[in-house]
C-alpha positions in Angstrom: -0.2 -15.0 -24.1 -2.2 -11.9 -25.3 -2.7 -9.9 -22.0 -4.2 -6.4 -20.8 -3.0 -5.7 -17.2 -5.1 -4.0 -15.0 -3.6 -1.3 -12.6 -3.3 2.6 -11.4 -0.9 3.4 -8.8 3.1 3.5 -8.6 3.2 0.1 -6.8 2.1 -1.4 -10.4 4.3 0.1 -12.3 7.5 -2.4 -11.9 4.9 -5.4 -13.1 4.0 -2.9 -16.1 7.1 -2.9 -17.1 8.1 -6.8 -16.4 5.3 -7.4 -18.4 6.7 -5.2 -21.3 10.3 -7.2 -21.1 8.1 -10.3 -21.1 7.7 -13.0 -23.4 3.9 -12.2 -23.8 2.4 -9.8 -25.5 0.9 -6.9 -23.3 -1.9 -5.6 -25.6 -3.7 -2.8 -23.1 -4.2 -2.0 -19.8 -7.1 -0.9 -17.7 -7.0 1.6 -14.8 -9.4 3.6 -12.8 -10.2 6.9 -14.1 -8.2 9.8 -14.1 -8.5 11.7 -10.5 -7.9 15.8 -9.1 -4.9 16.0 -7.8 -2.7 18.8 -6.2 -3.8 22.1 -5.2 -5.4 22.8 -8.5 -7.2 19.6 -8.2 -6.8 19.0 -12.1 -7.7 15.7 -13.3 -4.5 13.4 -13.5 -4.1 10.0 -15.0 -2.9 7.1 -13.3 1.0 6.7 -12.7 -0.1 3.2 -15.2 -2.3 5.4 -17.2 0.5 7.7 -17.8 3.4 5.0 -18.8 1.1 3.0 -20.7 0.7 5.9 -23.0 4.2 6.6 -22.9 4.5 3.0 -24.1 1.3 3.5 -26.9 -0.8 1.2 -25.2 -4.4 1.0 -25.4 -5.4 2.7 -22.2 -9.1 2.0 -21.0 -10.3 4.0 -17.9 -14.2 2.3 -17.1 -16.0 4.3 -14.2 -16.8 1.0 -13.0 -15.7 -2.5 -14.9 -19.4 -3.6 -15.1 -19.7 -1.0 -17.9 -20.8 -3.0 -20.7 -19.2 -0.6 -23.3 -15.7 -1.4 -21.2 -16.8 -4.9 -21.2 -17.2 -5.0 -25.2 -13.9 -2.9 -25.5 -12.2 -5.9 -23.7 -13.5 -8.3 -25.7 -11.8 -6.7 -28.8 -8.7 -6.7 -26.9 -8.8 -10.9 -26.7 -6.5 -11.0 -24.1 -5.8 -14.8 -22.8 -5.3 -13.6 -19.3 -5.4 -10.5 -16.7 -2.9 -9.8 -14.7 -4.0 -7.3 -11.9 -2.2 -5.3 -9.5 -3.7 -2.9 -7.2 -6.5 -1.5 -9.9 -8.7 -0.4 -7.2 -12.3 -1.9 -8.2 -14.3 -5.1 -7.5 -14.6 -6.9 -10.7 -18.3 -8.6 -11.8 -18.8 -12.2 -12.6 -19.1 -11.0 -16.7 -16.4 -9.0 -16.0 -14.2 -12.0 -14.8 -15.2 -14.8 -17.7 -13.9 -12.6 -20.3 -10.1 -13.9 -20.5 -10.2 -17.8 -21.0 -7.3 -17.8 -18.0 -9.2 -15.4 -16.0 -7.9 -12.5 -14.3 -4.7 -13.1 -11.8 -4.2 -10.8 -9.0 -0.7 -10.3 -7.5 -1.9 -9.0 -3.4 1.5 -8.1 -1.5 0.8 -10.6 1.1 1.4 -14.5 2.4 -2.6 -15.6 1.6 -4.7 -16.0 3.3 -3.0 -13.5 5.6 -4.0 -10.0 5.4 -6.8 -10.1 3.0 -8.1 -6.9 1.8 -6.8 -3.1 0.6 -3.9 -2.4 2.6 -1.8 -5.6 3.6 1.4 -4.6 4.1 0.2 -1.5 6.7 -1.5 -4.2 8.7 1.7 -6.5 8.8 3.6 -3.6 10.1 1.2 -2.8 12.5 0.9 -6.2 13.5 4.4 -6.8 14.1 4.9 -9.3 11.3 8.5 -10.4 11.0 7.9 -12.2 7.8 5.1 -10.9 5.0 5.3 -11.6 1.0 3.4 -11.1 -2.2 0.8 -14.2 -3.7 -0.5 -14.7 -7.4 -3.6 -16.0 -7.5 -7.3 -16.4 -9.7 -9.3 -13.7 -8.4 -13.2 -14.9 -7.7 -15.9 -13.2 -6.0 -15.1 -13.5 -2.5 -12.3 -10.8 -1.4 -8.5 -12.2 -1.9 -10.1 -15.6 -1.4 -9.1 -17.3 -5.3 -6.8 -20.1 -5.2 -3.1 -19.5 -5.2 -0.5 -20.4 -8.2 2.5 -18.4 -6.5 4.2 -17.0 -3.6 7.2 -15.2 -2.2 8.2 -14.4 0.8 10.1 -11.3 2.0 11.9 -10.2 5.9 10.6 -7.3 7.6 13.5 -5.0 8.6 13.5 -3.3 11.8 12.7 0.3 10.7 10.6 -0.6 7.2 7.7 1.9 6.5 5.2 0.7 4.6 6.6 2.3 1.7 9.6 0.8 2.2 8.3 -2.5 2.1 5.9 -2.0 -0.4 8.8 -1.1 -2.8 10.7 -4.1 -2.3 7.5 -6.3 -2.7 6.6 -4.6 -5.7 9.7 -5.2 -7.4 9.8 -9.1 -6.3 6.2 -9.7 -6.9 6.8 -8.2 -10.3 8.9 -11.3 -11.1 6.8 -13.8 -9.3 3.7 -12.1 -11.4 5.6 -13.0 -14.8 6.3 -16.1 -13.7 3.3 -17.1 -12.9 1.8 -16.3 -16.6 4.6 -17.7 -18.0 3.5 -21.4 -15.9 -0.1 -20.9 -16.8 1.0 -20.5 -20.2 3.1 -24.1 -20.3 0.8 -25.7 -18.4 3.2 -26.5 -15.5 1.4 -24.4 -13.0 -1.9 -25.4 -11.1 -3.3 -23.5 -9.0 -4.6 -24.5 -5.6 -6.8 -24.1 -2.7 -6.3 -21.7 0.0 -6.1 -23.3 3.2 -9.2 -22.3 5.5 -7.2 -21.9 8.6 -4.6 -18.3 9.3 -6.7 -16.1 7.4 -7.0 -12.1 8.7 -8.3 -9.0 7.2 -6.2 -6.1 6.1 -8.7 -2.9 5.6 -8.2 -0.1 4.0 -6.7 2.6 6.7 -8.4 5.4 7.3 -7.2 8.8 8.3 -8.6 8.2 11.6 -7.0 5.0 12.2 -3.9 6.7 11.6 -4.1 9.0 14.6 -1.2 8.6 17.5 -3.1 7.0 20.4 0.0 8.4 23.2 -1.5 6.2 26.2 -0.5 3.1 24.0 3.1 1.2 24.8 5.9 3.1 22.4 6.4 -0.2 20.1 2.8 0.2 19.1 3.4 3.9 18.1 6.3 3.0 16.5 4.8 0.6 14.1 1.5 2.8 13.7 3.5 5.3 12.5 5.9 3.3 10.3 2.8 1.2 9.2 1.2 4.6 8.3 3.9 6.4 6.0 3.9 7.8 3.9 0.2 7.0 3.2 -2.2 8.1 4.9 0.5 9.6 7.2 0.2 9.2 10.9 -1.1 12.0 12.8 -1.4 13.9 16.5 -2.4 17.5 17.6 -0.6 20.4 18.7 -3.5 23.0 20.5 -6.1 21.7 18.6 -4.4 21.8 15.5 -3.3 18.8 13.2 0.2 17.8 12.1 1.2 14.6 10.7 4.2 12.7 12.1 7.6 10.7 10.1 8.8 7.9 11.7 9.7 7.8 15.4 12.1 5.6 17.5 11.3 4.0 21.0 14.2 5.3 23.2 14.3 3.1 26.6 17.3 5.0 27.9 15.1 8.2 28.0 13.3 9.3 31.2 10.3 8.1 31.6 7.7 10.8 30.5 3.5 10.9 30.9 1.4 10.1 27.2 2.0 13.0 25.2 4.3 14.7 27.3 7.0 16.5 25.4 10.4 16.4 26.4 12.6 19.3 23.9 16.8 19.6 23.9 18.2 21.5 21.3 18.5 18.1 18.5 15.8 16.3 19.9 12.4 15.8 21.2 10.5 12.9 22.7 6.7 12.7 23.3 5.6 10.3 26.4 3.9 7.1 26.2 2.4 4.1 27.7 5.9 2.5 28.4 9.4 4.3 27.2 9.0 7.3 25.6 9.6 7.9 21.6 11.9 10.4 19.5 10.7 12.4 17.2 11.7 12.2 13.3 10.2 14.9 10.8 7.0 16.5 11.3 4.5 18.6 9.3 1.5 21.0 10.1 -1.1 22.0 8.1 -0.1 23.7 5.2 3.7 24.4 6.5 6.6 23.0 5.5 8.1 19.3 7.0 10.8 20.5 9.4 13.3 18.5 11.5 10.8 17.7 15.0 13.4 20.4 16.7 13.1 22.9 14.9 9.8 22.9 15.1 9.7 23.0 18.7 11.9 25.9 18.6 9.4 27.7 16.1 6.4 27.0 17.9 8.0 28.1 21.4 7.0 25.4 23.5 6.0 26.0 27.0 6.5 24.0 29.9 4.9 21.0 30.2 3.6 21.0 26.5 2.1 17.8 25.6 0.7 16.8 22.1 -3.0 15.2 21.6 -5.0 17.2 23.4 
């Protein structure tokens, strides 16, 4: 089949390039536009922007996809199907009839769980022990299309979300191909999602990503593991931001009160609602990310310091 994928960030990239290796014929891809970025805030293409030009793709970057010039450019493309992974932007009805196979999301989730923006932060969060990656015909309603494809993939103890991402990436690269290549022979229907088990997955906001201390340390534990590295969970030192790595619940720790800091010379642990939590890597505002003690040692904590105040 004649396809143009639609994507923009890294997570797309390892079903850019299974497409490539493919027995179809990738003809384009579409991807938001390019964004500021760094300090400079200079505009910078998509990580698929950028490999798809490596590759000498035709690279199309609509502000939105209703764009009837991006529409017409599409058309030129003829592509039989869409593959789409993590583009970024709702796609119109017009939009949507243009391939004769339509437009095939892979979501990095076991549908209809977790429907939405960020699925695999909200299985983390959640506890999930088991999560995945679905192929399916995208319609109007949000992750709601029916279902040609799934695998399924273990959550390990200490995952961050870009951990597990990675993995499903890769994997739901190959489930992705697979699917095209059964729409292709005929030999895959797709069908109905089933109306019972379904949950939201929202995009996570910087806000939702601050360390609520008074909550048991299991729940910090996967906010902040569910949080990295994007947006990157967060807490306060004296008013001041600084965003946290991973931390580990440590039951054979005295107990301390939320946000009470506890410093040796290797280690410190911060209070919470049950056992308290050790510290990994943190970073302030415009510093450095530094071992949590050294930190300590350069900020000169004093007695009974405590962090979210």
């Amino acid at each position: 089949m004649r396809l143009v994928l639609a994507g923009t960030p890294e997570v797309a990239l390892p079903s850019l390039e299974a497409l490539v290796a493919s027995r179809h014929e990738l003809v384009g891809v579409v991807t938001r536009p390019d964004a500021p970025a760094g300090r400079g805030r200079r505009l910078v293409a998509s990580p698929v922007a950028a490999r798809a030009e490596e590759l000498g793709l035709p690279v199309l970057k609509p502000d939105h996809p209703r764009d009837p010039d991006f529409q017409a450019r599409l058309r030129d493309l003829a592509p039989d199907c869409c593959p789409t992974v993590a583009y970024g932007a709702l796609l119109p009805t017009s939009a949507l009839e243009i391939p004769p196979h339509g437009w095939v999301n892979l979501h990095f989730s076991v549908l209809p769980a977790w429907r939405g923006a960020a699925p695999v932060q909200h299985a983390l969060r959640a506890g999930d022990e088991v999560t995945g990656a679905t192929t399916f015909r995208i319609v109007r309603e949000l992750d709601a299309g029916p279902v040609f494809g799934v695998m399924t993939e273990r959550v390990r103890p200490r995952d961050t979300a870009g951990d597990l991402l990675g993995r499903l990436a890769e994997g739901g690269a190959g489930l992705l191909v697979q699917t095209l290549d059964g729409i292709e022979d005929g030999t895959l229907e797709a069908r109905e999602q089933p109306s019972d088990g379904t949950s939201l997955a929202p995009k996570v906001t910087v806000e939702d990503a601050r360390v609520d201390w008074r909550s048991p340390a299991v729940a910090v534990d996967r906010l902040v593991r569910s949080c990295t590295p994007a947006p990157g969970a967060w807490t306060t030192w004296q008013g001041e931001r600084f965003k946290l790595g991973p931390v580990e619940p440590d039951p054979d720790h005295e107990r301390l009160p939320p946000g009470r800091l506890a410093v040796t010379k290797s280690t410190v642990h911060v209070g919470t609602g049950t056992v308290p939590v050790r510290l990994g890597r943190v970073k302030a505002f415009g510093k450095k990310e530094l071992a949590a003690a050294d930190w300590a040692r350069g900020v000169a904590l004093p007695a009974q310091a405590a962090l979210g105040g």
